[in-house]
C-alpha positions in Angstrom: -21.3 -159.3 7.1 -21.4 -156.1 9.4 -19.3 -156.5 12.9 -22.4 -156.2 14.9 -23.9 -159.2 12.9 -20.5 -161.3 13.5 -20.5 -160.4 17.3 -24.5 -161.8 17.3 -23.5 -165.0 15.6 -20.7 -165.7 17.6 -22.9 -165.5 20.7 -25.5 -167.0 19.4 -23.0 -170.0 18.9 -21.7 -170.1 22.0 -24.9 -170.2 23.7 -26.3 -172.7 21.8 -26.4 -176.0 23.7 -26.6 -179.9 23.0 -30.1 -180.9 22.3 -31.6 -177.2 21.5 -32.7 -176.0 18.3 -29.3 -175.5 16.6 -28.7 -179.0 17.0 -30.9 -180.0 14.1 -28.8 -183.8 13.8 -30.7 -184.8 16.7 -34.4 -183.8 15.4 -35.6 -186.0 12.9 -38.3 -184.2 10.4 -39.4 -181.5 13.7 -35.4 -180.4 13.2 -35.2 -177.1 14.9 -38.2 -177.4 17.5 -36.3 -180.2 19.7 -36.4 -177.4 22.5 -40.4 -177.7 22.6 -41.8 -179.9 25.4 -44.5 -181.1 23.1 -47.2 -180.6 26.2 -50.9 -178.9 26.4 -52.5 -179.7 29.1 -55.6 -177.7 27.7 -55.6 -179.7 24.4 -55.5 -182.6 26.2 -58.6 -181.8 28.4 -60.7 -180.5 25.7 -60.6 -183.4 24.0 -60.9 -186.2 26.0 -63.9 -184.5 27.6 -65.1 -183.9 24.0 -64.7 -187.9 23.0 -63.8 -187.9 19.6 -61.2 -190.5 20.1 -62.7 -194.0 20.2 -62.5 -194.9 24.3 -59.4 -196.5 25.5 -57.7 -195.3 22.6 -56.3 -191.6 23.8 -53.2 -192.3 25.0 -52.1 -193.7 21.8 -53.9 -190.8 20.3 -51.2 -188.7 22.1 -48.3 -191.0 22.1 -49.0 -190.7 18.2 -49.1 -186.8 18.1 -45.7 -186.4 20.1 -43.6 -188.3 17.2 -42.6 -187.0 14.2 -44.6 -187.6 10.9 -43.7 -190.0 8.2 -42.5 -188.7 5.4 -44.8 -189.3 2.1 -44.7 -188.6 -1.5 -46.7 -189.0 -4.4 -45.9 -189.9 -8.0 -47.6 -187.2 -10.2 -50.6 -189.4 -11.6 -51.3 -187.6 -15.0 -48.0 -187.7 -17.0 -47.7 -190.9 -19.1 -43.8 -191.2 -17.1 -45.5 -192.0 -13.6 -45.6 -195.7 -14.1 -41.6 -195.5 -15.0 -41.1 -193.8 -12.2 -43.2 -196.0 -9.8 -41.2 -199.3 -12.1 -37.9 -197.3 -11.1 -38.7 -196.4 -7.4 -39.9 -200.2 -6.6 -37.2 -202.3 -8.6 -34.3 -200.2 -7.6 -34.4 -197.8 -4.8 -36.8 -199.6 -2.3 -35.1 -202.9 -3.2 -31.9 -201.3 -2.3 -32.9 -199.7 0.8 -34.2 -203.0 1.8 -30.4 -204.1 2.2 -29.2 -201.6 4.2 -28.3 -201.4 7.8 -27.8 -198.6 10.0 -26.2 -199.1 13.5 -27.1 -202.6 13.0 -30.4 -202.7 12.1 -32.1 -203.2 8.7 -33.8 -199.9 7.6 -37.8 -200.2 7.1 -38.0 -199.9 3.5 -41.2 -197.3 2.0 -44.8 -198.7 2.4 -47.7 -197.8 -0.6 -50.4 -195.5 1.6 -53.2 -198.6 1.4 -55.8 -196.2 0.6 -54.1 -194.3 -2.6 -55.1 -195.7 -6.0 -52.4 -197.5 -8.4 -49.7 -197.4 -5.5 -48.6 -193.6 -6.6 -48.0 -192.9 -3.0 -46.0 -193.9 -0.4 -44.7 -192.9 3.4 -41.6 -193.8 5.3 -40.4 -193.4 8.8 -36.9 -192.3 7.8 -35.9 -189.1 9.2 -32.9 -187.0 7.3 -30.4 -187.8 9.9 -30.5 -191.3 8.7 -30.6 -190.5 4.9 -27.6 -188.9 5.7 -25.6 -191.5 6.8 -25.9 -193.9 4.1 -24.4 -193.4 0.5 -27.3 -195.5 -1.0 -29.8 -193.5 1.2 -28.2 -190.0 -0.2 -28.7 -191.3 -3.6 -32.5 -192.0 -2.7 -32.6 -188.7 -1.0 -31.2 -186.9 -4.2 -33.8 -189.2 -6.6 -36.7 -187.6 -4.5 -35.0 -184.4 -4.2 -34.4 -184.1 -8.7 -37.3 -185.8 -9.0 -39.8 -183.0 -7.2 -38.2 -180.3 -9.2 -39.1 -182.4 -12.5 -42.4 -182.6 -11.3 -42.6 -186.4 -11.5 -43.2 -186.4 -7.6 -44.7 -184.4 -4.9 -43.5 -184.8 -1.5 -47.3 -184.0 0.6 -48.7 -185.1 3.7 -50.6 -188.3 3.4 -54.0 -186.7 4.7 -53.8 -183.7 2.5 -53.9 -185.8 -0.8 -57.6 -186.8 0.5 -59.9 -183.7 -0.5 -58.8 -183.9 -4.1 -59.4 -187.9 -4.4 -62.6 -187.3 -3.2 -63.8 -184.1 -6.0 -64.0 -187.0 -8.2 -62.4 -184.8 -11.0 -63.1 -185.5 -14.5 -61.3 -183.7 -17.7 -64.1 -181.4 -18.3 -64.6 -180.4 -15.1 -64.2 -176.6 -14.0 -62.7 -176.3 -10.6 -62.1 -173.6 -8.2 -59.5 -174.2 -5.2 -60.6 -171.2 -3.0 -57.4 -171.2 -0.9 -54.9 -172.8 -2.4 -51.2 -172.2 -1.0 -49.0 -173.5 -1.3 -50.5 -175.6 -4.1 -50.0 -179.3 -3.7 -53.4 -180.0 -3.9 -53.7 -177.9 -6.5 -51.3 -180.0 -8.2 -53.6 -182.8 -7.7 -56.2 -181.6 -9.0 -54.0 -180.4 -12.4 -53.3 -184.0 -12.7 -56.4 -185.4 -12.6 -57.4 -183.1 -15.5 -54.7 -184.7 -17.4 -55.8 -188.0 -16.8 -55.9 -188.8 -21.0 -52.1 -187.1 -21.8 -53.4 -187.6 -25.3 -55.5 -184.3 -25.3 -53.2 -181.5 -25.0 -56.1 -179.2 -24.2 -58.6 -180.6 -21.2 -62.2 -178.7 -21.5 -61.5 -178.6 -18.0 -59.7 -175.8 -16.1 -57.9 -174.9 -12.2 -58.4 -171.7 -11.0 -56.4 -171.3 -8.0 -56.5 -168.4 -5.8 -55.3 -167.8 -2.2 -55.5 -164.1 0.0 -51.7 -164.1 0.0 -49.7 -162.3 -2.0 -46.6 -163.9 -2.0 -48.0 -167.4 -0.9 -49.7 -166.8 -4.6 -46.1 -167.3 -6.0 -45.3 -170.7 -4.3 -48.7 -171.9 -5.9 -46.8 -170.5 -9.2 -44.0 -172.6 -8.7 -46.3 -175.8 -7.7 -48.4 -175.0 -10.6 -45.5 -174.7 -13.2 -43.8 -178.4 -12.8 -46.7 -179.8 -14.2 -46.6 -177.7 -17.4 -50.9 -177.7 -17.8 -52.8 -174.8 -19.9 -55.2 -175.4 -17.7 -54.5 -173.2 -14.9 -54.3 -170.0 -13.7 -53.5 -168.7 -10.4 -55.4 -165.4 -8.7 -54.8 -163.4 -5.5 -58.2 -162.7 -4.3 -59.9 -162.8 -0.2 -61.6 -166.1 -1.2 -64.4 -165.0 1.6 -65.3 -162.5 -1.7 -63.9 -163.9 -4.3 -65.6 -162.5 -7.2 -68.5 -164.0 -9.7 -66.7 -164.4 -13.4 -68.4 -164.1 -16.6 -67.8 -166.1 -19.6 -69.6 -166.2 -23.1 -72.1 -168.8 -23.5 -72.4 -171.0 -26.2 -75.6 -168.8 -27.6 -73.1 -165.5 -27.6 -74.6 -164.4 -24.4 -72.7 -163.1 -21.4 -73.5 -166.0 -18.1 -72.2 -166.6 -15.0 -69.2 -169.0 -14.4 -70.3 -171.8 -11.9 -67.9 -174.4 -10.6 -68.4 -178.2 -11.3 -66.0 -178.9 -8.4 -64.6 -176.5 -5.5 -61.9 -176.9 -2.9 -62.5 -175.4 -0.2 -59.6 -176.0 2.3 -60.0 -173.4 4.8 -57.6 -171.5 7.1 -57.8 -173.2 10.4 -55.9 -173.7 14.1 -53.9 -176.4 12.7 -54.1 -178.7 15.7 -54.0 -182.0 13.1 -50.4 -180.4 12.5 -48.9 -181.2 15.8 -46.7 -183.8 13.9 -45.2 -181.3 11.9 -45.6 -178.0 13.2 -44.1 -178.7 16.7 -44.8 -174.8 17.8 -48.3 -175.6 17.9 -48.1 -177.6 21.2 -46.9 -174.3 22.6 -49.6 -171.9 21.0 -52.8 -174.1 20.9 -55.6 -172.5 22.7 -59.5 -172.9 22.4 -59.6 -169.0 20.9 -57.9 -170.1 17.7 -60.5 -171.7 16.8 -63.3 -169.2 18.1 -61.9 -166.9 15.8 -61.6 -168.6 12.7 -65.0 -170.3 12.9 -66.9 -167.1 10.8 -64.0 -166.7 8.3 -64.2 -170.5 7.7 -68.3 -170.0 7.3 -67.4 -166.9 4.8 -65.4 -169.0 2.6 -67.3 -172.0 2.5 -70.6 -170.0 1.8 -68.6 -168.2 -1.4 -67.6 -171.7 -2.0 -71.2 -173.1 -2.9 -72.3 -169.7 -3.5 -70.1 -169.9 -7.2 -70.8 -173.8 -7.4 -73.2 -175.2 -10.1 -76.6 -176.9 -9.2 -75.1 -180.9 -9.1 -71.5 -179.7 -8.2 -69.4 -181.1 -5.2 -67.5 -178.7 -2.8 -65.1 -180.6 -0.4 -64.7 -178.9 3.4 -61.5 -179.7 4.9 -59.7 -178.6 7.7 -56.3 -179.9 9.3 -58.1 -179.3 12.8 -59.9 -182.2 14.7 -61.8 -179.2 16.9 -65.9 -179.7 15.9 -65.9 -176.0 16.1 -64.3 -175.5 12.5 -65.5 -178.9 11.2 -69.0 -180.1 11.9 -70.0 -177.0 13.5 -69.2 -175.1 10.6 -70.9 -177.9 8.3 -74.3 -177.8 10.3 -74.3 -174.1 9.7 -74.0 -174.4 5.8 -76.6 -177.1 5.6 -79.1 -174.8 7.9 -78.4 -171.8 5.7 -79.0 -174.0 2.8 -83.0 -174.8 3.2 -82.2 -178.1 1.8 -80.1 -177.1 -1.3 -76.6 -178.5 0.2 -76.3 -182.8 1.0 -73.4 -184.1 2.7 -72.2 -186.7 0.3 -71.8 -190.3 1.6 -67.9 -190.8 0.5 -67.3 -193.8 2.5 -67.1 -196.7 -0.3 -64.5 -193.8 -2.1 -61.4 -194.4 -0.3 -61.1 -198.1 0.4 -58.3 -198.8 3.1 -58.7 -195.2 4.8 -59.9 -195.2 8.2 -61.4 -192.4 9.8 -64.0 -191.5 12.2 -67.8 -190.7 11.4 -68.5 -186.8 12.3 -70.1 -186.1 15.5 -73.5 -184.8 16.3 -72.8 -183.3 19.9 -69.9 -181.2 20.7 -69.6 -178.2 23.4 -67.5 -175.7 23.5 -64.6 -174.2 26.2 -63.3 -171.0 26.9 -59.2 -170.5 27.1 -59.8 -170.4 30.9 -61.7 -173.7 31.0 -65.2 -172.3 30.8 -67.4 -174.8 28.8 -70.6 -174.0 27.6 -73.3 -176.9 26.1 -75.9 -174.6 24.4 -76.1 -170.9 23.5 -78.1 -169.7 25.9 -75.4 -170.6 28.6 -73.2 -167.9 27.1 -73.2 -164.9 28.8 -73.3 -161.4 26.5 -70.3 -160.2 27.7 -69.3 -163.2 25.4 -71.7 -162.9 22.5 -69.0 -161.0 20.2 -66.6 -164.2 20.4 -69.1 -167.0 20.8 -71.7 -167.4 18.1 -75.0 -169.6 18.0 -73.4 -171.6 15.1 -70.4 -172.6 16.8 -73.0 -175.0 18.3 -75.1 -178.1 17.2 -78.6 -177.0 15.9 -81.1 -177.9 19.0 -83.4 -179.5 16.9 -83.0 -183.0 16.6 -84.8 -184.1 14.0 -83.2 -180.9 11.8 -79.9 -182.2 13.1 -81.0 -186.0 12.3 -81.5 -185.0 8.6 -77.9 -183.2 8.2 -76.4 -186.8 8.3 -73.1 -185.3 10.2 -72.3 -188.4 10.5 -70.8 -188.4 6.9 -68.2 -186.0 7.6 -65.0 -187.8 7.9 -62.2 -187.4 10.5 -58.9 -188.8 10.5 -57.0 -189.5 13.9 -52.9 -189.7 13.8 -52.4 -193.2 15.6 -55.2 -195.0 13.9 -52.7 -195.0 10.4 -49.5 -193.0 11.1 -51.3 -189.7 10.1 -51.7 -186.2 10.6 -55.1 -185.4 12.5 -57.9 -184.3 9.2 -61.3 -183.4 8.5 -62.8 -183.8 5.4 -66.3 -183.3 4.3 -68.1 -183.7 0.9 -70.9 -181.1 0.1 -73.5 -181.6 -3.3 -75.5 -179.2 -4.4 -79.4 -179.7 -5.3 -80.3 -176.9 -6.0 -79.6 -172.9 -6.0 -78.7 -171.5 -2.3 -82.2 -169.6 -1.0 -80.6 -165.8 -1.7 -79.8 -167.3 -4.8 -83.0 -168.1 -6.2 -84.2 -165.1 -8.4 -80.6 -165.6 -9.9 -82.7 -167.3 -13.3 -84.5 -163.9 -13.6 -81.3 -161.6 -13.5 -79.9 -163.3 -16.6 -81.0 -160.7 -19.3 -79.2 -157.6 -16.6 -76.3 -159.4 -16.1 -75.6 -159.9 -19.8 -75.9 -156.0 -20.1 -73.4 -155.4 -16.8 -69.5 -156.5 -16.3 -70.5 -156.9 -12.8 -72.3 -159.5 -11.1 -75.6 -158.6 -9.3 -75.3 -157.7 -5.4 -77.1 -161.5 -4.8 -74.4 -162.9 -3.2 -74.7 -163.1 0.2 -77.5 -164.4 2.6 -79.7 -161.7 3.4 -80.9 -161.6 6.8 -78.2 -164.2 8.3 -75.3 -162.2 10.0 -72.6 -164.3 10.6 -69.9 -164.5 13.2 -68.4 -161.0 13.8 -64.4 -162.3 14.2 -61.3 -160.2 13.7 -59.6 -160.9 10.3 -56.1 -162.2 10.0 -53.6 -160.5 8.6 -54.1 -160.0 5.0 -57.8 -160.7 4.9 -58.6 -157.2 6.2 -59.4 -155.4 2.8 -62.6 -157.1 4.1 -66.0 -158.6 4.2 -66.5 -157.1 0.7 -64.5 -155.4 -1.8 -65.4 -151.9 -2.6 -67.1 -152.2 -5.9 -66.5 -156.2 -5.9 -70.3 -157.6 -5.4 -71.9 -153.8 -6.2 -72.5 -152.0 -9.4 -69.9 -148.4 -9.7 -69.2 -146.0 -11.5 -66.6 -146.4 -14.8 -63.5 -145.2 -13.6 -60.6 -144.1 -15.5 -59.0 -146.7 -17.7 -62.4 -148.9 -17.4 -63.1 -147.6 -21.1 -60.0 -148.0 -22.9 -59.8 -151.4 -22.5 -57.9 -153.2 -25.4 -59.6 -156.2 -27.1 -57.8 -159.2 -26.4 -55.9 -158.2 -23.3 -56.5 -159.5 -20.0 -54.1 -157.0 -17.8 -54.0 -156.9 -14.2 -56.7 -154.1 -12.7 -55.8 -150.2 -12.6 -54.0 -149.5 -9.4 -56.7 -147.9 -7.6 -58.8 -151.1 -7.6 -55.9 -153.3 -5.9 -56.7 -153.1 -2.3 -53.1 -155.8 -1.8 -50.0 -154.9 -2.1 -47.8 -157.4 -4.4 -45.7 -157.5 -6.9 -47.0 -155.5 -10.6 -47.9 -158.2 -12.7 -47.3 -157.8 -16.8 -50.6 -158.0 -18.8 -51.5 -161.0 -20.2 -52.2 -160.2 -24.5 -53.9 -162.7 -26.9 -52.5 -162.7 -30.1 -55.3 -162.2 -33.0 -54.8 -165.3 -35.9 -53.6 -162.7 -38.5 -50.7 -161.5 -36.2 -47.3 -161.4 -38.2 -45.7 -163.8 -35.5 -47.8 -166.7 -37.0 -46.7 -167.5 -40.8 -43.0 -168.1 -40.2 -43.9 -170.6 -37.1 -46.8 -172.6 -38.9 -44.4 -172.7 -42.1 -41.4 -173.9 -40.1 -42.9 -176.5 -38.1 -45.5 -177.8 -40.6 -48.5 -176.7 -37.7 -51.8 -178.6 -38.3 -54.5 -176.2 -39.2 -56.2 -177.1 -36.2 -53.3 -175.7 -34.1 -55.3 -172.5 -31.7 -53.8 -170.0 -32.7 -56.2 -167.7 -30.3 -54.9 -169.6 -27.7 -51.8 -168.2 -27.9 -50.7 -165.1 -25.4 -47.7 -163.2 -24.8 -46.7 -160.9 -21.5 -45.9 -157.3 -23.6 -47.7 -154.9 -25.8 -45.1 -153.4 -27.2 -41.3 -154.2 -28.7 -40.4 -158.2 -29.4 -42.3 -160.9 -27.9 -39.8 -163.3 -26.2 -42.0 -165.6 -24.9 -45.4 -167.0 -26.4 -47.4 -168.9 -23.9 -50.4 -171.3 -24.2 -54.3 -171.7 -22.2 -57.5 -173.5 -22.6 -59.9 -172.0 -24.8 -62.0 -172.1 -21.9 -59.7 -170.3 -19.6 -59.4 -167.7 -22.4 -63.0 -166.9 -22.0 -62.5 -166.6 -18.4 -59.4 -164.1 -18.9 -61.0 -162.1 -21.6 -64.1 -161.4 -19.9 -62.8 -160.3 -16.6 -59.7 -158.5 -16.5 -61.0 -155.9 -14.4 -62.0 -158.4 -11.4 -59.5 -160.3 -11.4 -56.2 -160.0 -9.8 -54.2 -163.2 -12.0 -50.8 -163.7 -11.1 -50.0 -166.5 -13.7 -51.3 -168.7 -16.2 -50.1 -170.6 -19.6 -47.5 -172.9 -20.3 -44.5 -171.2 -22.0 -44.3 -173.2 -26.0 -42.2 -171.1 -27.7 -38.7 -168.3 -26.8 -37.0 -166.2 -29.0 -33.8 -167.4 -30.5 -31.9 -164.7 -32.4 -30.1 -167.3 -34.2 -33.5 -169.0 -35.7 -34.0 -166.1 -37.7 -31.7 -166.8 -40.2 -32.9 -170.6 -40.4 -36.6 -169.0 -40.9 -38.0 -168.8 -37.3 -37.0 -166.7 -34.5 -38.6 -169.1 -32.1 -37.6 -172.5 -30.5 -39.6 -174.7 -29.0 -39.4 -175.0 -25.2 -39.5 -178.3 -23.6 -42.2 -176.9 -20.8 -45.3 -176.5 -23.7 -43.4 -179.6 -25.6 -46.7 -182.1 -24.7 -49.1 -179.3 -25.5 -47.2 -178.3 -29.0 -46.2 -182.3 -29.8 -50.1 -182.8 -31.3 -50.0 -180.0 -33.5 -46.4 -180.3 -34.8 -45.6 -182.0 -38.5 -42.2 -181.7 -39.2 -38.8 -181.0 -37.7 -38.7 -184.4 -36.1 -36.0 -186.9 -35.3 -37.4 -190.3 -34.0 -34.8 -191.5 -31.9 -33.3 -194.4 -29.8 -32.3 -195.6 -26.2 -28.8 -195.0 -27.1 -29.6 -191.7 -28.9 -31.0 -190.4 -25.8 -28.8 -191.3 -23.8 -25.9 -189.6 -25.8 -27.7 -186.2 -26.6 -28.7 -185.9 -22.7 -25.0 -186.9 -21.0 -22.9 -185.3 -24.2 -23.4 -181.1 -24.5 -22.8 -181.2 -28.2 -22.6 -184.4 -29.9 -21.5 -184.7 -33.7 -24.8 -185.9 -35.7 -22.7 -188.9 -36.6 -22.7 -189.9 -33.3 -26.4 -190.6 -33.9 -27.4 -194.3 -34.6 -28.0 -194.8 -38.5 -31.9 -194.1 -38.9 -31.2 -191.3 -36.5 -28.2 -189.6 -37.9 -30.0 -190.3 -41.8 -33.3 -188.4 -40.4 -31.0 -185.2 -38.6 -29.0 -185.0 -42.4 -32.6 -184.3 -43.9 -34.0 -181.3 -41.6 -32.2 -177.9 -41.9 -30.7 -176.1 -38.9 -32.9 -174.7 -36.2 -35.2 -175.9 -33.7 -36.4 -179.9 -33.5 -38.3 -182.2 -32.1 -36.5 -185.5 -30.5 -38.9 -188.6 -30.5 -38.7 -191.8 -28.5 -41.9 -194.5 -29.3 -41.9 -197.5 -26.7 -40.3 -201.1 -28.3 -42.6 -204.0 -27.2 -39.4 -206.1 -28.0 -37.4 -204.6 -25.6 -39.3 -204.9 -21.8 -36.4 -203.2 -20.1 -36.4 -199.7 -22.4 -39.2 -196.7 -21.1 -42.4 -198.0 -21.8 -44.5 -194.7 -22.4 -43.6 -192.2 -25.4 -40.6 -189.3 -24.6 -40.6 -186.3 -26.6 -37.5 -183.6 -26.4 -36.8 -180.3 -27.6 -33.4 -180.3 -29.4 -31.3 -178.0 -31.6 -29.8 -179.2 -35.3 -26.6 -177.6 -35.8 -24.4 -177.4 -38.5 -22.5 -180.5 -37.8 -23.9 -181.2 -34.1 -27.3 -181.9 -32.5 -27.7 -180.8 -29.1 -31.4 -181.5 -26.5 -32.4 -178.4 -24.8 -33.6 -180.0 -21.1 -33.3 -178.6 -17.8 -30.6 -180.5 -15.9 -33.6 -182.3 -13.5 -35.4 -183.5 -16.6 -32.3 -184.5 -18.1 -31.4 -187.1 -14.9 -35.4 -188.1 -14.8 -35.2 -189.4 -18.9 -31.7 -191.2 -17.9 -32.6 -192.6 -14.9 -35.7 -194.3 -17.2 -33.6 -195.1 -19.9 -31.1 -196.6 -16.4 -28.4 -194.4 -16.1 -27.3 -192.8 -13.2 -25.5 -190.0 -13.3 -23.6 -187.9 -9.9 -25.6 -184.8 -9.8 -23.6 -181.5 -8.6 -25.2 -178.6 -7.5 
C-alpha cells in the first residue's frame, strides 16, 4: 500500500464515529447504512394518497419498512439430498438454536415460510451480530455458509422465490428468464426442471440472459452449483433479445417459442427498502417514470418469443402502479385479446398479498399529480406517457381483470414489498399474426423476419440505463444484412461467440463452444474404459478449443444443442454445460486420459457400467476425512470390489439401507481415484463437509 493510500486510511479511521457506517457491529443485516435516516417524506405522501395499503394499516406499513429484513433461505428442491438436508437443519441445528440464550433471552429459532411447498424454506430474524456471539450460532452460520457453495441451499429473499413457483415449470418445459442476474431465480427454475433426478437429461432447458456483462458471470456462478445441462447463460438487451431457430422434428428450420418466460424487470426498487437502505435517500417519483417504457420493451419481447398457451410471469420489486399494473394494462391493450392475466390465487396457499388496483394517478418529483392524460401538460409529454395511466374505458378496463395481479406488502408477513403478475397467452400477439405464412422464408434465412415489434404503437420515449444503450434494436438483430466476413466459414458443429464487429458490449472474449462428431478419437478409450451404455450422447458432448488437447469435455441437452448449433451468430453465450470429464496425464497409462469430475457425476452416473465401488457409511466417512487411505482400510465387500478394478478413475457408490433409519436416505454417488495400494474421493472441500454432515460428522472447517 502506497503512502498516500496509508495517510487516507488513517484519516478515514480517525474520523469515523460510533454509530456510522464503519461501525458495522451495530447494524444488523443493513450493516454499513446505519448513518441513513431511513425517511422520504415524498414516498410516504405518494402512497398513502395512492391507497394501496389496506386503511388503518400504514403506519405498520412503515414501521415494517424501517427494520431490517429477515434473513431466508431455501433448500435446493431438485437434488435427491434436499430432504437430508431439511432432516439435518430441523433435528439438529434448529433444535440447538432453540437452547440458546443471548443476553438472557432465548434466541427465536427459524420459522418454514407458510406459503413454500415441503418446508424447503425458511426465514429468521437473526442478524450477524448475534450469530457472532454464539459458538453454536457460528457453527449454524458456517452450515449455511458451506452449504450455499455446495449448492444444497440458496440464501434469497422470501418474495423473490414467488415468480418461479408460480411458472408452474414442468421438465419439458423451455424457459426463457429475460433478466436474470444475479441468478437465484434462475436457480429455481433449474431445479424444478430436475424435479425427477432420475433423468439426467430434462427435455426441458433455462436460457438465462441479462444486459450486463459482468452481472452475466454471477448468473455463471448461480448457475454452476446446480451442475444442470440444461442451461445456458447469454448477454443480450432483453428489450431485443433475439428470435432463435432450432430444427424441427420434420428437418425444417422453425422458430424457438418459450413454454414459460421470466420476465423480472429492472425497476426503482422501492420493495427493497429493507435491504437496500440507500433507497430511502434516492427514491423519487422519476425512477419510476423512466423505467416504465423499458419495463413495457421487455415485457412485449417477453410474449413476443412465448408460445400460443405459454405463461410469462411480470414481476417487479416496486409497489409503484406505474411499473406494475400500469405496465400490465398496457400489454393486455396491445394484445387485442391474445394476453389473460392468470388467476394464481389458489397457487400459493398461506401467501398474502393484495389484489392489483384498477385506479392509480401519477406525481411529479415536485408534488405535481395528474389523474388522466390529458391533465399533462406537453412540456411533459416526453416523460409522461398515456400508458403510465389506467385505460379510460371502463368496461375495457373491467375485462383486464387487474385485479389478479398480486402485490405483496412488508408488514402483512415480514416481507419485502412485491409485485407479481401471471400472463397466458391465447393466441399470437396482433403484429404477429402473418407469422404462420413466413414459415417457408424463414426456413431459407438465419435471421428472423423484421415482425417483431408492434407496428403503429410507439412506446414511451425514456433514456436508457447504462448498458442498455446499444439500443431499441440491434443493428442487423430483427433485420435481414448483408454476409459479412467470417459469416461463410462457419465450422459445422461449433457454436463460437459472434465476430467482433457484431458485439456492440464490451466483456470478456469468450472461447467457442465445439461439439464433438461420434467418430472423434476422444471417444473409444472413454466408452472402453468405463463400460458407456450405447445410449450414452455422444453428440452431446462439447469441449472449449479447436485446436491442441482437450482438457475439459463438457455436457448439454440435446435440445440446447439445437439451440447452440443453429445460432452462433446471434447469440452472445457466456456459458453452458456441465463439466463430466478433465484430463489426467496419469490416466493414460491406465488406458484413459480422462477422469470423471464429480460436477457431471449425476449426469455420467446413468450411462456408466463399470469402474464402480459400492460403498458404506463407514467407507465414506474414511475416504472423505482421510486424503489417501490404504484400500485395506475399506470395509470387506468394499476393499474385495477396489482389488478387482485396475488403477485409474472410479465411481464410489452409496445405496440407502432401509434397516438402518439413521444412515442418508437418498442414493450418493462420488468420484474417486484407485491407486496402487490407496483409494482416494476427488470432492471439493464443501461437498466433502455436506456428505459427512449426512452421514453426521462434523468436522471444524478452516478457510
Amino acid at each position: 500500500m502506497g503512502k498516500r493510500s496509508r495517510l487516507r486510511k488513517k484519516e478515514h479511521q480517525n474520523n469515523s464515529k460510533p454509530g456510522g457506517r464503519d461501525n458495522r457491529d451495530n447494524a444488523g443485516w443493513g450493516a454499513g447504512y446505519a448513518d441513513i435516516i431511513k425517511e422520504n417524506k415524498l414516498f410516504e405522501a405518494y402512497y398513502r394518497e395512492l391507497g394501496l395499503v389496506p386503511e388503518g394499516e400504514f403506519d405498520q406499513f412503515m414501521e415494517a419498512m424501517r427494520e431490517p429484513l429477515p434473513a431466508t433461505i431455501r433448500i435446493t428442491g431438485y437434488k435427491s439430498h434436499a430432504k437430508e438436508i431439511l432432516h439435518c437443519l430441523k433435528n439438529k441445528y434448529f433444535k440447538e438454536i432453540q437452547e440458546v440464550e443471548i443476553d438472557g433471552q432465548k434466541i427465536e429459532a427459524p420459522q418454514p415460510l407458510s406459503w413454500y411447498p415441503d418446508e424447503l424454506a425458511w426465514h429468521t430474524n437473526m442478524s450477524r451480530k448475534i450469530l457472532r456471539k454464539s459458538p453454536l450460532l457460528e457453527k449454524f452460520h458456517q452450515f449455511l455458509v458451506s452449504e450455499t457453495e455446495s449448492g444444497n441451499i440458496s440464501r434469497q429473499e422470501a418474495v423473490s422465490m414467488i415468480p418461479p413457483l408460480l411458472m408452474k415449470i414442468e421438465p419439458h418445459h423451455k424457459i426463457l428468464d429475460l433478466c436474470a442476474a444475479p441468478g437465484s431465480k434462475t436457480a429455481q427454475l433449474i431445479e424444478m426442471l430436475h424435479s425427477d433426478m432420475d433423468v439426467p437429461f430434462p427435455e426441458g432447458f433455462v436460457i438465462a440472459n441479462d444486459v450486463d456483462n459482468k452481472r452475466c458471470y454471477l448468473l455463471v456462478h448461480q448457475a454452476k452449483r446446480l451442475n444442470s445441462p440444461c442451461i445456458m447463460v447469454v448477454n443480450h438487451d432483453a428489450s431485443c433479445i433475439p428470435r432463435l431457430q432450432i430444427d424441427t422434428e420434420n428437418g425444417q428450420k422453425g422458430t424457438l417459442f418459450y413454454d414459460r418466460v421470466l420476465c423480472d424487470v429492472p425497476c426503482s426498487g422501492d420493495g427493497t427498502m429493507r435491504k437496500n437502505i440507500d433507497v430511502w435517500k434516492k427514491w423519487t417519483t422519476s425512477n419510476s417514470l423512466h423505467l416504465h417504457g423499458l419495463q413495457i420493451r421487455i415485457a412485449v419481447r417477453g410474449v413476443e418469443q412465448l408460445a400460443v398457451g405459454g405463461r410469462m410471469v411480470y414481476s417487479t420489486c416496486s409497489l409503484n402502479p406505474i411499473e406494475d399494473e400500469a405496465v400490465i394494462a398496457t400489454l393486455l391493450e396491445k394484445s387485442e385479446g391474445a394476453l389473460e392475466l392468470a388467476d394464481a390465487s389458489v397457487d400459493l396457499p398461506g401467501l398474502k398479498w393484495m389484489p392489483g388496483v384498477t385506479k392509480w394517478k401519477l406525481m411529479t418529483k415536485e408534488g405535481q399529480w395528474y389523474k388522466d392524460w390529458s391533465e399533462v401538460p406537453a412540456n411533459r409529454h416526453t416523460q409522461i406517457r398515456p400508458t403510465m395511466f389506467p385505460p379510460t374505458d371502463t368496461e375495457k378496463l373491467a375485462n383486464m381483470k387487474l385485479e389478479r395481479c398480486m402485490r405483496i406488502l412488508p408488514h402483512h408477513q415480514n416481507t419485502g414489498g412485491f409485485f407479481v403478475a401471471v400472463l397466458v397467452k391465447k393466441a399470437p400477439m396482433p403484429w404477429n399474426r402473418t407469422f404462420p405464412k413466413l414459415k417457408k422464408e424463414q426456413s431459407s434465412s438465419s435471421v428472423p423476419q423484421p415482425e417483431d415489434s408492434p407496428v403503429g404503437t410507439p412506446l414511451p420515449e425514456t433514456p436508457l440505463e447504462d448498458g442498455e444503450r446499444d439500443g431499441g434494436k440491434e443493428a442487423g438483430e430483427d433485420s435481414p444484412k448483408e454476409p459479412e466476413a467470417g459469416d461463410q466459414i462457419k465450422e459445422p458443429n461449433v457454436c463460437g461467440p459472434p465476430p467482433n464487429k457484431k458485439m456492440k458490449r464490451h466483456g470478456f472474449k469468450e472461447d467457442p463452444f465445439v461439439f464433438l462428431t461420434e467418430d472423434d478419437p476422444v471417444f473409444p478409450p472413454i466408452e472402453s474404459f468405463y463400460d458407456l451404455s450405447p445410449d450414452f450422447p455422444k453428440i452431446n458432448v462439447l469441449t472449449r478449443t479447436h485446436e491442441g488437447k482437450k482438457r475439459h469435455l463438457y455436457m448439454v441437452s440435446k435440445e440446447l444443442r439445437n439451440v447452440m448449433l443453429n445460432n452462433s451468430e446471434r447469440m452472445k453465450v457466456i456459458n453452458t454445460g456441465v463439466k463430466v470429464w478433465s484430463r489426467n496425464s496419469d490416466g493414460e497409462e491406465f488406458g484413459c486420459a480422462f477422469r470423471l469430475a464429480q460436477e457431471g457425476i449425476y449426469t455420467l452416473f446413468p450411462y456408466i457400467r463399470s469402474r464402480m465401488i459400492t460403498v458404506s457409511v463407514e467407507d465414506i466417512k474414511i475416504l472423505l476425512t482421510q486424503e489417501n487411505p490404504y484400500l485395506s482400510k475399506l470395509e470387506e465387500d468394499a476393499h474385495q470390489q477396489a482389488k478387482k478394478i485396475g488403477m485409474g478413475s472410479i465411481v464410489l457408490k452409496y445405496q440407502p439401507d432401509n434397516s438402518n433409519p439413521d444412515g442418508p436416505q437418498c442414493p450418493i454417488e462420488l468420484c474417486g481415484w484407485r491407486g496402487k495400494t490407496s483409494i482416494r474421493a476427488f470432492v471439493p472441500r464443501n461437498e466433502r463437509f455436506h456428505y459427512l454432515r449426512m452421514l453426521g460428522v462434523e468436522m471444524e472447517e478452516r478457510s
